[in-house]
N, C-alpha and C positions, 0 to 999 in steps of 0.2 A: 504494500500500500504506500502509496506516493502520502510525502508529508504537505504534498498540497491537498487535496484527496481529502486527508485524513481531518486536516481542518476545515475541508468543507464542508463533511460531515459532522462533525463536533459545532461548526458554528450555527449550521440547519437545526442540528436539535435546541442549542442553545435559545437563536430567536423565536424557533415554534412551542418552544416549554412555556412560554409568558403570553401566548396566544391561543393555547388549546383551550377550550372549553371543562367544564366539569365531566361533561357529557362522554362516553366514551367513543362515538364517533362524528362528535362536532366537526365540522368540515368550516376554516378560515374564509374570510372575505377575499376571497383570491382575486376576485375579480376588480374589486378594489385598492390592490396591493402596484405600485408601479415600480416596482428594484427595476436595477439597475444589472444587465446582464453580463455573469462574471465567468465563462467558458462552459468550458464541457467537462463533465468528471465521469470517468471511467466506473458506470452505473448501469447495467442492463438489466434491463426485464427481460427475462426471458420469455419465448410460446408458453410455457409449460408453469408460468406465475411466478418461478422463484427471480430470487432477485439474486444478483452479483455484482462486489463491487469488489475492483483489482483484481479478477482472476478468483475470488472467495464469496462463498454461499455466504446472506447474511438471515441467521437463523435465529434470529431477537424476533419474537412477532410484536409487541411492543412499538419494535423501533420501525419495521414493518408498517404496522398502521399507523404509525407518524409521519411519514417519509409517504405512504398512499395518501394521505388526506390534503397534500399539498401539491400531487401530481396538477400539472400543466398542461394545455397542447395548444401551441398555435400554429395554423397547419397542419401541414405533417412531422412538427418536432415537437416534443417532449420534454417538460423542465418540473426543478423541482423550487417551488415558488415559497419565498418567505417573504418579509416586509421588506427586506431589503435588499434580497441576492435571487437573481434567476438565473439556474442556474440547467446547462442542456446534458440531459440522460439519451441513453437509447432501450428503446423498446420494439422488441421483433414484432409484438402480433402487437394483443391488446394488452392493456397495463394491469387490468384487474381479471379477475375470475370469480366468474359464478358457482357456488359449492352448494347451495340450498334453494330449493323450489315450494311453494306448496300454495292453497289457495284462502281466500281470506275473502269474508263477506264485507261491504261497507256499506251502508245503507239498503242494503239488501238484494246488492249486486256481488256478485262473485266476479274477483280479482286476483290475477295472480302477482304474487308475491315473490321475489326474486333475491337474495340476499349473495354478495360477495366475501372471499373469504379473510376481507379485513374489514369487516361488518357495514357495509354501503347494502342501507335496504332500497328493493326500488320496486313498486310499483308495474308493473304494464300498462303504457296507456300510448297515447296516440303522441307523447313527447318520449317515452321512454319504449320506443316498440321494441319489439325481439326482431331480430331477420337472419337473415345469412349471408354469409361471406367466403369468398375461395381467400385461401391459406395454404400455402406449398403444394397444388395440385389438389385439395380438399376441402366441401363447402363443412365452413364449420357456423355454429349457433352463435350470436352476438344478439347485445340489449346495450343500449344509450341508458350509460349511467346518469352523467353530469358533465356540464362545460367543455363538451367535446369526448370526455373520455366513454369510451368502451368496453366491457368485459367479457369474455367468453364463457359461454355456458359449458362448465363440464359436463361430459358426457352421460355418468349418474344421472345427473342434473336433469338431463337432455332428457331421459328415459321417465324421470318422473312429470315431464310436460308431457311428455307423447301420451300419458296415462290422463292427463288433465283436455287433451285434445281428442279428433275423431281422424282418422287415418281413412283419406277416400283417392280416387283415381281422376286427373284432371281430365278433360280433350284430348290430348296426347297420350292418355295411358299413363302417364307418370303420377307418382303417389307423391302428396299434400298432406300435410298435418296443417289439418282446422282448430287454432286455439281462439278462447275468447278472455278477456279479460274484461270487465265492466262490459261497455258499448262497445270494444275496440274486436274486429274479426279480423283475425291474421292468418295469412295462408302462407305455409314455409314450403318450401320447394326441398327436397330432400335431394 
């Protein structure tokens, strides 16, 4: 680990410990935050959710969902945003992952309920849809978290929607998973 790196890590926790909420997944005014952009640090999110920074797994979840709740994107780049440092990551697919599915009434609509596995609930609705996307040759599941970011439905995951949906044959013969979430009808293309 680079002693640049290494403070920039230690400064990110530093200004986000005086900003986090009680809550345990308050997410900052990011969108209100204007730093000042300080390079790139050798920080990948991997396809597969873990994280690595200098060539090392970082296996703090903790610091994990610290370091998630300040993800960034403008465009197609990736930072990790405090009050006064933005700072550019890389990330292969999506930055988060989906690990839990189930369904939840709200006024008396049935909704699905989508939680990732640094606790970002969300909703399906017509701002947070699910769809799919090609990744290395294969359409994978994805849902719009927040502010651009993304998270990939694991596969689990995937299987307990397909249970919450109805599996039918389009015009073409190819099979569609029918989900509903409140008013929203979503057709995934498999």
């Amino acid at each position: 680990m680079s002693d640049s790196d290494d403070k920039n890590l230690t400064s990110i926790t530093q200004a986000l410990n005086g900003v986090q909420q009680s809550h345990k997944r308050s997410i900052p005014p990011l969108e209100q935050w204007q730093p000042k952009h300080c390079g790139k640090m050798d920080l990948i999110i991997k396809s597969n959710g873990e994280w690595w920074h200098e060539g090392q797994l970082i296996r703090r979840q903790a610091l994990l969902d610290l370091f998630s709740s300040v993800l960034w994107r403008e465009g197609e780049q990736y930072y990790l945003k405090t009050p006064v440092e933005l700072i550019e990551i890389t990330v292969e697919d999506a930055p988060l992952l989906v690990n839990q599915a189930e369904q939840i009434d709200i006024e008396g609509k049935r909704y699905i309920q989508l939680t990732t596995i640094h606790q970002d609930v969300v909703i399906v609705d017509a701002q947070h849809p699910i769809f799919m996307r090609e990744f290395q040759g294969a359409l994978r599941p994805y849902v719009h978290v927040r502010a651009g970011l993304d998270a990939l439905i694991q596969r689990a995951c995937f299987y307990h929607l397909v249970n919450f949906g109805e599996l039918q044959e389009d015009a073409a013969g190819n099979t569609v998973l029918l989900l509903r979430s409140g008013d929203l009808c979503l057709q995934l293309n498999s």
